[in-house]
C-alpha positions as CSV (number, residue, x, y, z in Angstrom):
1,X,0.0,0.0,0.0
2,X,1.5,3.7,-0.3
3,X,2.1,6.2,1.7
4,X,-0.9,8.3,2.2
5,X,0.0,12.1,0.8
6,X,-0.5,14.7,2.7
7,X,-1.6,18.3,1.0
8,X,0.5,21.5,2.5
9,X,-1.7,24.4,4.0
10,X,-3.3,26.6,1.2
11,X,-3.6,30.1,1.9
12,X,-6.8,31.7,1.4
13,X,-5.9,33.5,-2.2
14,X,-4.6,29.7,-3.5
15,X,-7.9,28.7,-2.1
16,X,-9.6,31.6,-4.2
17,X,-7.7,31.0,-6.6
18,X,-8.7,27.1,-7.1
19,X,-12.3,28.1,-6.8
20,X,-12.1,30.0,-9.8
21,X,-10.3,27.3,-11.7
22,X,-13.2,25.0,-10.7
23,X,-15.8,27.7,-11.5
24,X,-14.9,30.0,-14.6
25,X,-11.7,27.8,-16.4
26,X,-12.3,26.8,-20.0
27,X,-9.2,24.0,-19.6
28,X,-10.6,20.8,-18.1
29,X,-7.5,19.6,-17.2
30,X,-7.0,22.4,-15.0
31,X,-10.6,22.1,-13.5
32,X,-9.9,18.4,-12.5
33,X,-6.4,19.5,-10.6
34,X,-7.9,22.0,-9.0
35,X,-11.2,20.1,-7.9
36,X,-8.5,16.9,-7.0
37,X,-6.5,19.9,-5.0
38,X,-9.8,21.5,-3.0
39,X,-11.2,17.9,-2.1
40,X,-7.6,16.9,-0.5
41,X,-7.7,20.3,1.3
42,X,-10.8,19.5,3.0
43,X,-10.1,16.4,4.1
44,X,-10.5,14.1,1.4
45,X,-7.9,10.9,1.0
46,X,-6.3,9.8,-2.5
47,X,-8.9,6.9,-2.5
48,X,-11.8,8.6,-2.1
49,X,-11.0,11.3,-4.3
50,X,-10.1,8.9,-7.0
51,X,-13.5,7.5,-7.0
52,X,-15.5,10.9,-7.0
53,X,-13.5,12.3,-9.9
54,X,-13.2,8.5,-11.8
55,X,-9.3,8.5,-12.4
56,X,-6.3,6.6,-11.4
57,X,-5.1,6.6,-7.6
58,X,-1.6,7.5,-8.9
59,X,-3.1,10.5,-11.3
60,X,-4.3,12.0,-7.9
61,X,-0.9,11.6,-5.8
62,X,0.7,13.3,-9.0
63,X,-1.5,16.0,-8.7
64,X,-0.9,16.6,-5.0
65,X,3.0,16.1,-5.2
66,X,3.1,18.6,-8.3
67,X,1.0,21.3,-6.2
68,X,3.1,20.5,-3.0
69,X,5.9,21.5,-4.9
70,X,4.7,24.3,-7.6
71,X,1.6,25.4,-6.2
72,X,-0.8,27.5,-8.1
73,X,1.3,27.0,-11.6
74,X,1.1,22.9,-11.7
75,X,-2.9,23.4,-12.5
76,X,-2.2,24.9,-16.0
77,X,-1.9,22.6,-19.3
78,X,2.0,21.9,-19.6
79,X,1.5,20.9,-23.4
80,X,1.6,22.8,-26.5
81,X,-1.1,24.1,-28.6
82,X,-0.6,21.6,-31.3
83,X,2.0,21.2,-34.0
84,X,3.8,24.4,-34.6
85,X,3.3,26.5,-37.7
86,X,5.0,24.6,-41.0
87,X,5.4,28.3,-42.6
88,X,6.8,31.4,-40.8
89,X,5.7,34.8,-41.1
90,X,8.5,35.5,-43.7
91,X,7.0,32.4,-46.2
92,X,3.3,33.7,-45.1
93,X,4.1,37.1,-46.5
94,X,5.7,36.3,-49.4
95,X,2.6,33.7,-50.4
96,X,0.3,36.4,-50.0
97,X,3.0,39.0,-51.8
98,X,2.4,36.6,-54.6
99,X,-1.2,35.8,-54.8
100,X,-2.2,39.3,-54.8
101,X,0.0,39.9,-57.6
102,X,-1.9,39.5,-61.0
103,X,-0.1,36.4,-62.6
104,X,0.2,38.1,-66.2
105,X,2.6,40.5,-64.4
106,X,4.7,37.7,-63.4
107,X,4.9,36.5,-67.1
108,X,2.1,33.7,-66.2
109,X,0.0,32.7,-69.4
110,X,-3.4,33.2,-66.8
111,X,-5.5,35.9,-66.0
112,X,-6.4,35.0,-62.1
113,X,-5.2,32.4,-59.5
114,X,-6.5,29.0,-58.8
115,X,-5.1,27.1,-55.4
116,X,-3.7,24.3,-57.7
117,X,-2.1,27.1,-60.4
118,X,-1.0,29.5,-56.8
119,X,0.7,26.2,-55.4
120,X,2.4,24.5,-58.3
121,X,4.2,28.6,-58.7
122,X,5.4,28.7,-55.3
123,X,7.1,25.0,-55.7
124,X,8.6,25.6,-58.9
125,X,9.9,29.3,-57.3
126,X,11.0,27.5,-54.5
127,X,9.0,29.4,-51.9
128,X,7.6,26.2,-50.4
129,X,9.1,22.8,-50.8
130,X,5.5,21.4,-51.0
131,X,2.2,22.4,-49.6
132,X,-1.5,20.8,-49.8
133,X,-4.0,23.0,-51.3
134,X,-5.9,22.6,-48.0
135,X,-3.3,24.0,-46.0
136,X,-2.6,27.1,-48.8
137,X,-6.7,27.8,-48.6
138,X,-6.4,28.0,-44.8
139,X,-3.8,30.2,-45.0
140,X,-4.7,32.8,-47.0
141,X,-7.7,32.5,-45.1
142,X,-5.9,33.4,-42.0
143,X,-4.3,36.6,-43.8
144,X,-7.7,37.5,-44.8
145,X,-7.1,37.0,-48.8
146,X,-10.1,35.2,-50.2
147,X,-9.8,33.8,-54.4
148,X,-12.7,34.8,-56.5
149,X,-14.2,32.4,-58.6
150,X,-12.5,32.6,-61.8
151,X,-14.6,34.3,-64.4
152,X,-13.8,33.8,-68.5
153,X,-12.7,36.7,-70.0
154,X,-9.7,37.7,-72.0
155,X,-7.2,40.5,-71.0
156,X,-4.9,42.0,-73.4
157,X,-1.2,41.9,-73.0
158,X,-0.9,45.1,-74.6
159,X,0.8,47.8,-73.2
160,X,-1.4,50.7,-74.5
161,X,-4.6,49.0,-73.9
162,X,-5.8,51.6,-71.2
163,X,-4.9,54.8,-73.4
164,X,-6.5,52.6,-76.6
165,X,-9.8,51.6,-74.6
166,X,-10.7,54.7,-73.2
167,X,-10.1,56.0,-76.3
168,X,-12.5,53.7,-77.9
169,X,-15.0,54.5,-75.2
170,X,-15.2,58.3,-75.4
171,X,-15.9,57.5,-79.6
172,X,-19.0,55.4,-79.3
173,X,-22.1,56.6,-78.2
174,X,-25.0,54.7,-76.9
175,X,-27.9,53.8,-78.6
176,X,-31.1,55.0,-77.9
177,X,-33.6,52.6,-77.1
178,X,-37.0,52.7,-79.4
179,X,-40.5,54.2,-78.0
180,X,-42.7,51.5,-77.1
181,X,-40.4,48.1,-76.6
């Protein structure tokens, strides 16, 4: 049988303060220390508590020992968030340098960006070594940059075109529509 553990005296702002971890903390890991912490403080043994908050004995000394010895800071998640970014803000930027550029101005036989088009132009640049079309949507999502739908029209690789086009414009006059249709 082990040795029973025994809980050092909490002073009343840890007490507070494990109270509002019980009440008001969005981590449930920390809930479940600080609940495992309280019921030891008022009496509780490492069997009994066990049973009220269905885990392991040994989960429940750990708990006990780890606040013994760092108080307040052992209730807190001591994992990551997750896998860290693949991309880091110097990659991010330059993706989204690239897919707000038009692609004809990079010497690109399209007129707009698709995800497959955007991520086949970064690997062959060398900007990523490889990225899922998935992970480039979310992305650009994050850095607030949303693809239209590509729409079929053709744009003219001529230099002049503005000059020529407004030219064009101010010539033509619109027709007037008939009485009675």
């Amino acid at each position: 049988m082990s040795t029973p553990v025994k809980l050092r005296p909490i002073s009343d702002t840890e007490g507070q303060a494990l109270v509002r971890t019980v009440r008001r903390s969005p981590d449930p890991v920390a809930q479940r220390r600080a609940t495992c912490v309280l019921a030891a403080a008022t009496g509780m043994k490492v069997p009994q508590i066990a049973r009220n908050q269905l885990i392991d004995e040994t989960l429940v000394r750990r708990i006990l020992h780890a606040f013994n010895a760092q108080g307040l800071a052992s209730l807190g998640n001591r994992y990551g968030k997750g896998r860290p970014r693949k991309f880091d803000d110097h990659t991010r930027r330059k993706i989204v340098d690239t897919v707000c550029t038009p692609p004809y101005q990079l010497k690109l036989p399209f007129s707009v960006w698709s995800l497959p088009k955007l991520r086949d132009y970064l690997i062959q640049k060398r900007m990523v070594s490889s990225i899922a079309i998935e992970t480039l949507r979310r992305l650009l999502r994050e850095e607030g940059v949303s693809l239209q739908r590509t729409k079929t029209w053709k744009q003219s690789t001529d230099p002049d075109y503005a000059a020529k086009k407004k030219r064009s414009s101010s010539v033509t006059k619109p027709r007037k529509r008939a009485a009675g249709r």
